[in-house]
C-alpha positions, 0 to 999 in steps of 0.5 A, spaced: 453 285 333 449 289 329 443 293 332 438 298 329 435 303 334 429 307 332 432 307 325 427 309 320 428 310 312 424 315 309 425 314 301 423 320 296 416 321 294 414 320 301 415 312 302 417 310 309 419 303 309 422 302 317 418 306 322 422 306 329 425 299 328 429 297 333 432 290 333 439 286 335 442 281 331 448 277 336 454 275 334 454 268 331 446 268 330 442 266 325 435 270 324 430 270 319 426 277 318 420 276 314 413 280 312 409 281 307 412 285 299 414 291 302 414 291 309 421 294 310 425 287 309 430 289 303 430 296 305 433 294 312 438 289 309 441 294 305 442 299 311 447 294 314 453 295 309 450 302 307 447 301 301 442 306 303 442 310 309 437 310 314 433 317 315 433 318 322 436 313 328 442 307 328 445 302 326 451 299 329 456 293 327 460 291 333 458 298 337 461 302 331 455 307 329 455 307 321 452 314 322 460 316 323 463 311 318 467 316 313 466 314 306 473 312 304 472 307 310 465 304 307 469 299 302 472 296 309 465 295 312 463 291 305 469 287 305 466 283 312 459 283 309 458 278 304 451 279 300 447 275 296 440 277 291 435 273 288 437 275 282 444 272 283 447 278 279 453 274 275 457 276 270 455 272 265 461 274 261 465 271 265 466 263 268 464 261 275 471 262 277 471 269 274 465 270 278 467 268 285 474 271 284 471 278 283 471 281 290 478 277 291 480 280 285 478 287 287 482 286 295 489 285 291 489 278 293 494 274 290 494 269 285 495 263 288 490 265 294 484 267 290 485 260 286 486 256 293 479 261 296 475 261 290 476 253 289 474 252 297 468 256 296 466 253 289 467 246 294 463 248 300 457 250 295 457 243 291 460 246 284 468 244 284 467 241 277 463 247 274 469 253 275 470 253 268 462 253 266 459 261 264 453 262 268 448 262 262 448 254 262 448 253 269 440 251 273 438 257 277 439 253 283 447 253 281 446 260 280 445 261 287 450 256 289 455 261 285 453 268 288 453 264 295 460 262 294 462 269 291 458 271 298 463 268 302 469 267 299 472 272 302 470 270 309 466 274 311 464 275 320 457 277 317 452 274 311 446 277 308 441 274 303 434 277 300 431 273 298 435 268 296 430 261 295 425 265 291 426 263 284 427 255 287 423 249 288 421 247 294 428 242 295 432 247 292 430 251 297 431 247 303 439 246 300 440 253 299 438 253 307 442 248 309 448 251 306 446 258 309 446 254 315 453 251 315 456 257 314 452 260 321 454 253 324 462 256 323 461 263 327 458 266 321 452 272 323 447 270 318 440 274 317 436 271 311 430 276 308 425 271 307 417 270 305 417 262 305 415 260 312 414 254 312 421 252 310 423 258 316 419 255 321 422 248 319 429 250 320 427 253 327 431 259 327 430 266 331 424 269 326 424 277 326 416 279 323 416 286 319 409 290 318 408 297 315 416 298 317 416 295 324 417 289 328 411 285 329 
């Protein structure tokens, strides 16, 4: 379902952070890409929805290269790619509800099916009863919770997360996990970008290693 072929990604100044990289996630799949602090992880991620483009080589979604996308076509691509940061990236003017209703907002749903997916959303994550919450009061872990559900709502056929247990304690990571897990057990493609490897290893799921921009 999505494959690089020989992709590399040279950034201005020189930096190069994927050398050559080859790799092939299947459809309904669940991988984990790890590798030390700037080993290329983010930068592939963002190369899936053409959050950046790469330098040389492909990236394909389903046999389509990207490379031949037309710009008016990109905002389509990111409606069946749902992406989760460390950071969380909420709008913290606006309630839960507002925040995982936003791409639904944006691709003209109507009312009453943004109500019905942003309440089925906020239920799978755990936080139903916190839709009227701004996200300054919540925990980081909530917070998560919510970019995960905002992520999701739209029902996307492929997720992505950089990073998504960094700020969490062991057990708030694990949950966070098992979440990601639920959603790979319903068809869901899911690649994680992670350094925590033990809880990687416990999960059992493929592990694509980076170093210096190439699979190890």
């Amino acid at each position: 379902m999505i494959r690089f072929e020989s992709v590399g990604k040279r950034y201005p100044g020189g930096n190069e952070a994927l050398r050559g990289l080859d790799l092939h996630v299947r459809r309904g799949e669940l991988v984990f890409i790890t590798g030390a602090s700037g080993a290329g992880k983010s930068t592939l991620l963002r190369l899936i929805p053409l959050l950046e483009r790469p330098s040389r080589g492909s990236v394909l979604i389903d046999g389509v290269n990207l490379a031949g996308l037309r710009r008016g076509r990109i905002p389509f691509l990111r409606r069946r790619i749902g992406m989760i940061f460390q950071d969380h990236r909420l709008l913290h003017d606006r309630t839960v509800f507002d925040n995982v209703a936003l791409p639904l907002v944006i691709g003209g749903r109507s009312h009453a099916d943004i109500g019905r997916r942003v309440r089925a959303a906020l239920d799978k994550v755990g936080l139903l009863r916190r839709e009227r919450a701004y996200p300054i009061t919540l925990s980081g872990g909530e917070q998560q919770r919510v970019g995960i559900a905002r992520a999701v709502v739209t029902r996307p056929p492929i997720l992505l997360a950089d990073e998504p247990t960094g700020n969490l304690d062991p057990a708030l990571s694990r949950e966070i996990m098992q979440l990601f897990e639920q959603f790979n057990q319903v068809g869901v493609t899911t690649v994680i970008a992670s350094h925590d490897l033990p809880l990687i290893e416990a999960l059992g799921h493929r592990r694509i290693h980076l170093e210096a921009g190439r699979a190890a």
